[in-house]
Residue, then its C-alpha position, 0 to 999 in steps of 0.5 A: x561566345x564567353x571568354x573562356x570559350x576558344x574563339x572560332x577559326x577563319x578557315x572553318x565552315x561552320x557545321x563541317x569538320x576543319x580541314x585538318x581534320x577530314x579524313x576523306x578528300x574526294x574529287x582531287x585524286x589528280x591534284x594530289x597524283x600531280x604533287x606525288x609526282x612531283x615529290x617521287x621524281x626529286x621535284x619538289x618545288x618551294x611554292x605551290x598554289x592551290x587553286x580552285x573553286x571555293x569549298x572543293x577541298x583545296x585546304x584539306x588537300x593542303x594539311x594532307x600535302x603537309x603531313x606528308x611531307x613531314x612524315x617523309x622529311x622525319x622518315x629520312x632522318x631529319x627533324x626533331x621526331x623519330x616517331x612517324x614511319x616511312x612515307x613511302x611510294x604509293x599514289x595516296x598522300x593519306x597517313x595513319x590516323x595514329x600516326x604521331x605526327x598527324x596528332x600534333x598536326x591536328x592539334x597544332x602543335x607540330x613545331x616544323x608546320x606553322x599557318x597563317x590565315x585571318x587572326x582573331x580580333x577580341x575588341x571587335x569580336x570577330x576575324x580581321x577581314x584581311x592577313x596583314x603583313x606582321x603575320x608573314x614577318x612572323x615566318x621569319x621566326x618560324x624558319x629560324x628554327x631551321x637552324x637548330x633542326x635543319x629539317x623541313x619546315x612547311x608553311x600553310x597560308x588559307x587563304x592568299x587571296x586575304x592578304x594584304x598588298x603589304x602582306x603580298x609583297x613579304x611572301x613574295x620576297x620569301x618566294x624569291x629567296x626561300x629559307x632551306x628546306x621551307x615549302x609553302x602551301x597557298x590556297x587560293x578561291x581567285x589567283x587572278x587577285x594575286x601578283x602575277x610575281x607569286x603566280x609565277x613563283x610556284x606550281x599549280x595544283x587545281x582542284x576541280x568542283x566535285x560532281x554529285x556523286x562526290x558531293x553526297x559522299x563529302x556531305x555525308x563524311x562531313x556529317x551532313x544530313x542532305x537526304x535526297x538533295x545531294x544532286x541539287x546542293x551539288x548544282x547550287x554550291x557548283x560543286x563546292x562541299x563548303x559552300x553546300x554545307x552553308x547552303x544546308x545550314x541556313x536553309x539555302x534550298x528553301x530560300x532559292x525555292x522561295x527565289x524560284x517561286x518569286x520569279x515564276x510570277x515574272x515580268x509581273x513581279x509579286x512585289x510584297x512578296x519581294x519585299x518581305x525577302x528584302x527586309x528579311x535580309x535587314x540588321x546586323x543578326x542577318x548578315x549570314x543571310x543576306x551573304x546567302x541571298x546574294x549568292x543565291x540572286x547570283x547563282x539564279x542569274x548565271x544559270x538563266x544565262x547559260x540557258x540561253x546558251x545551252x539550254x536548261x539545267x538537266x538538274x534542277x535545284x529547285x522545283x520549276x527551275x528549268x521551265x521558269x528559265x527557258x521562259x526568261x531566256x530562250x536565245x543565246x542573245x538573251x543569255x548575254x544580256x543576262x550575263x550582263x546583268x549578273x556583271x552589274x549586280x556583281x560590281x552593285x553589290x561590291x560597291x554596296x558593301x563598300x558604302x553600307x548600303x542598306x541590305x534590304x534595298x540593295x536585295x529589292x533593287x536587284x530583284x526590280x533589276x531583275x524582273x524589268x530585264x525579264x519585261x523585255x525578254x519574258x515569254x508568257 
């Protein structure tokens, strides 16, 4: 990236449009009937969370919560802009496209509407890896504007789950005594991470993993080329669009087949062909790829556990899959015991990244892990 070059947004996938610039959200028509509800009835609320799964839309449904908003607080006379028409009853909270205000929205440049999210670093080059607490005192500035309009100010954080233990607790003195007419929007993949006291402050909207159908049609509106793989990026990225759409950019369908195949040689684990997927994982250029390959040794444990329990996957993500995981785990006690090993490899991987653990031999120690639990419990 060179310096005139804006620097990249931490709440965009890369190879997918932003979320305030998508046009279609799918799969969360009840999310967005429970807050057209909410607002129709006189009963809007000042916090909401929105919850659910990494990638199935919560921050597009959050810029579509928040021009609306803003079109019906301006419609009603409030605000500094008189150019955006009415919002009016309906069961959709999408606007017109050339509507004003869903320009400057898109460009940032809306003055009644401010985000918060991870800010760039230019020394280290690259996204702080939490919110600190000055970007929730700065809404205190935000919402002085109030008292030169006196109109609706909304609030988008993306994602409360980064913020700060100092940070936490600033919102949440904002959620106890919020400004005049301040809504904030927080978006969040795990609420079990946040105070119980933000919890409890705002109304839950949750949004739901999208099902295949929904994902071929997220896919293609985001621009991405998926072909005949819709139905298996669905079951990989567990119905997550942004998780697909890193699944598709760094190949991750050919690395899970590769996973896939590997573990069809169990218990009589193919070692160099395990190591070579170790160290394709090692130096600081394969970060990106070693997050994938730690996901995807997760999302390999997980469904060979609920095979023990509720038989294999009707569909496969990758060829052989489904047979490959009835062999490993065929009762339902050979499913908690591969749940457990899912538990350790989580808490292993946490730790690892908390130490710098060498990459490649953390991915080689899980697949050793791996294939020792598949000794025990493998049929031939």
């Amino acid at each position: 990236m060179s310096d005139q070059d804006p620097p990249p947004e931490a709440d965009r996938v890369d190879g997918a449009p932003h979320p305030r610039d998508t046009k279609v959200l799918l799969g969360q028509s009840a999310a967005e009937k429970s807050f057209l509800q909410a607002v129709q009835s006189g009963r809007l609320h000042h916090g909401w969370l929105i919850a659910g799964p990494r990638g199935v839309g919560k921050a597009t449904l959050a810029w579509r919560i928040a021009r609306y908003l803003l079109a019906e607080n301006a419609a009603a006379g409030d605000g500094l802009f008189g150019d955006s028409s009415p919002a009016p009853a309906t069961d959709t909270l999408t606007r017109p496209d050339n509507d004003p205000l869903a320009r400057r929205v898109a460009a940032l440049a809306e003055p009644r509407l401010t985000l918060v999210r991870r800010v760039w670093d230019p020394k280290s080059s690259r996204h702080k890896k939490d919110i600190g607490v000055d970007e929730i005192r700065r809404l205190k500035s935000f919402f002085n504007l109030s008292a030169a309009d006196g109109g609706r100010r909304v609030v988008i954080v993306d994602t409360a789950d980064e913020m700060t233990t100092n940070a936490a607790n600033a919102l949440l003195k904002l959620l106890e005594e919020p400004p005049d007419n301040a809504i904030l929007l927080l978006i969040s993949h795990q609420p079990s991470r946040l105070l119980p006291t933000i919890r409890s402050r705002c109304r839950v909207l949750r949004c739901e993993p999208l099902s295949g159908a929904e994902m071929a049609q997220a896919l293609t509106a985001a621009g991405s080329e998926t072909g005949d793989d819709a139905a298996a990026l669905s079951e990989l990225s567990g119905g997550s669009v942004g998780e697909a759409v890193r699944l598709s950019n760094l190949d991750g369908m050919a690395i899970y087949q590769d996973l896939v195949a590997l573990f069809a040689t169990l218990p009589d684990l193919d070692r160099p062909k395990a190591l070579r997927l170790a160290e394709s994982v090692a130096g600081a250029a394969n970060e990106p790829r070693y997050d994938l390959v730690l996901r995807l040794l997760d999302v390999f444990v997980v469904r060979t556990a609920r095979t023990g329990v509720s038989g294999p996957p009707i569909v496969e993500a990758a060829t052989g899959e489904a047979a490959l995981m009835t062999r490993l785990c065929g009762t339902p006690d050979a499913g908690r015991k591969w749940a457990e090993l899912q538990q350790k490899n989580a808490a292993r991987a946490r730790h690892a990244r908390a130490v710098n653990l060498d990459p490649a031999a953390l991915i080689l120690d899980m697949i050793l892990r791996i294939n020792e639990l598949a000794g025990q419990l493998a049929t031939r």
